[in-house]
C-alpha positions in Angstrom: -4.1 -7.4 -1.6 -2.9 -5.9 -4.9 -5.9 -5.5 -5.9 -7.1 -3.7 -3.3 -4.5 -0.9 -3.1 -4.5 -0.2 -6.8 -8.5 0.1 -6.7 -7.9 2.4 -3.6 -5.7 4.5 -5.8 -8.3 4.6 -8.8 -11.5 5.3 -7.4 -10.5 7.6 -4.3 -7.3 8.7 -5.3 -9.0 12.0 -7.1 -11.4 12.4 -4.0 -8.4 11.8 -1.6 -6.5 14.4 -3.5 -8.6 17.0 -2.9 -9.3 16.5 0.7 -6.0 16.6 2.5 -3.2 18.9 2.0 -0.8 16.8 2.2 -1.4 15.2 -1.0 0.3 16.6 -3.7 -0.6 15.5 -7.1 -1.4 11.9 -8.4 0.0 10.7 -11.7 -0.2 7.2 -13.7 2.5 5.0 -13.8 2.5 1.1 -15.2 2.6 -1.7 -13.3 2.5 -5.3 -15.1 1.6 -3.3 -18.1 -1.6 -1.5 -16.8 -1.9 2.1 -16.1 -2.1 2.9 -12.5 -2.6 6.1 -10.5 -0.2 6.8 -7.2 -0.6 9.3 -4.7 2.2 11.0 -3.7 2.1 12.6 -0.3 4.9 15.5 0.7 4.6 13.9 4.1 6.6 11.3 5.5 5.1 8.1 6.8 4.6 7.7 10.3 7.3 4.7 11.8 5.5 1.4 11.3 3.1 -0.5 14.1 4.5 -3.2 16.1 2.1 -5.9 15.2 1.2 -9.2 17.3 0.2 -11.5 15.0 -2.8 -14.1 15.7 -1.6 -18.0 15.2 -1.0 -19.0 11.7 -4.0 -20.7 10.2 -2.0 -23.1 8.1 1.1 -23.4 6.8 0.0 -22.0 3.2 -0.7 -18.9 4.8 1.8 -15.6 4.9 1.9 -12.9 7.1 1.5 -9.7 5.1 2.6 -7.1 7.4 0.2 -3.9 8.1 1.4 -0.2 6.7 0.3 3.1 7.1 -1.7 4.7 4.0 -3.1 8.8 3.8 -6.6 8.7 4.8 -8.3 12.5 4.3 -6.0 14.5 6.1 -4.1 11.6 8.5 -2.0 9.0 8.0 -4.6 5.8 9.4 -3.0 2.3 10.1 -4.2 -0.8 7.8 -3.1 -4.0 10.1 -1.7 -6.8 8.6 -3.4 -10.0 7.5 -2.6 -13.8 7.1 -2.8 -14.4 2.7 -3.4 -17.5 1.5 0.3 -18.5 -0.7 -0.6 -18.3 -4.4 0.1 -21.6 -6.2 3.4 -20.9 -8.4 4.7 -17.5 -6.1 7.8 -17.9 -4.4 8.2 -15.0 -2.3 6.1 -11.5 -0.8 7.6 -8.5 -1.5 6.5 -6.0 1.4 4.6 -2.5 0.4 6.9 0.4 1.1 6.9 4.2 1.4 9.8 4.9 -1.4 11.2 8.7 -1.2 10.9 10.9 -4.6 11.9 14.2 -5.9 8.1 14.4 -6.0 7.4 13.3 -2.2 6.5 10.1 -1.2 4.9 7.2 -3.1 3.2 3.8 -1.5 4.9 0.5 -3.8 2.4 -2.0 -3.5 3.4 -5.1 -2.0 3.3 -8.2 -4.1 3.6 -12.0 -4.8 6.9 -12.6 -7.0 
């Protein structure tokens, strides 16, 4: 999952930039000690999904709830998934929209 939001930053952030209007800038900030570039967006999330979630495959599993991301010009819905626990990870820490002076920025969500 962390992977996947911080590579959606890096390779389409530029691209995504330039396509909506909504986007206002992207900048690099440091997260575990490696560069990183955020969007921020001037628009305000959309109010989260009510989910259903499937049966839990196991009891390792976690449901990592779905969030809403800036896709071209829209805000498009990424549903949440059942994550395997990492060994040694106590707790998930949800993704969030978090309010700047600068607009709005996605926090990745993360084991901890």
């Amino acid at each position: 999952m962390k992977n996947k939001i911080i590579n959606y930053g890096i390779v389409t952030g530029t691209a995504l930039a330039l396509m909506t209007g909504c986007v206002t800038r992207t900048r690099t900030v440091y997260v575990h000690d490696k560069p990183v570039r955020e969007i921020v967006v001037t628009e305000a999330p959309p109010a989260a999904t009510v989910e259903i979630r499937p049966a839990i495959p196991s009891p390792n599993h976690y449901w990592v709830p779905g969030y809403w991301i800036r896709g071209g010009n829209q805000w498009v819905w990424t549903p949440g998934h059942y994550e395997v626990k990492p060994r040694g990870y106590s707790r998930y820490v949800e993704g969030s929209w978090v309010r700047t002076r600068g607009g709005w920025v996605w926090r990745e969500g993360h084991w901890k």
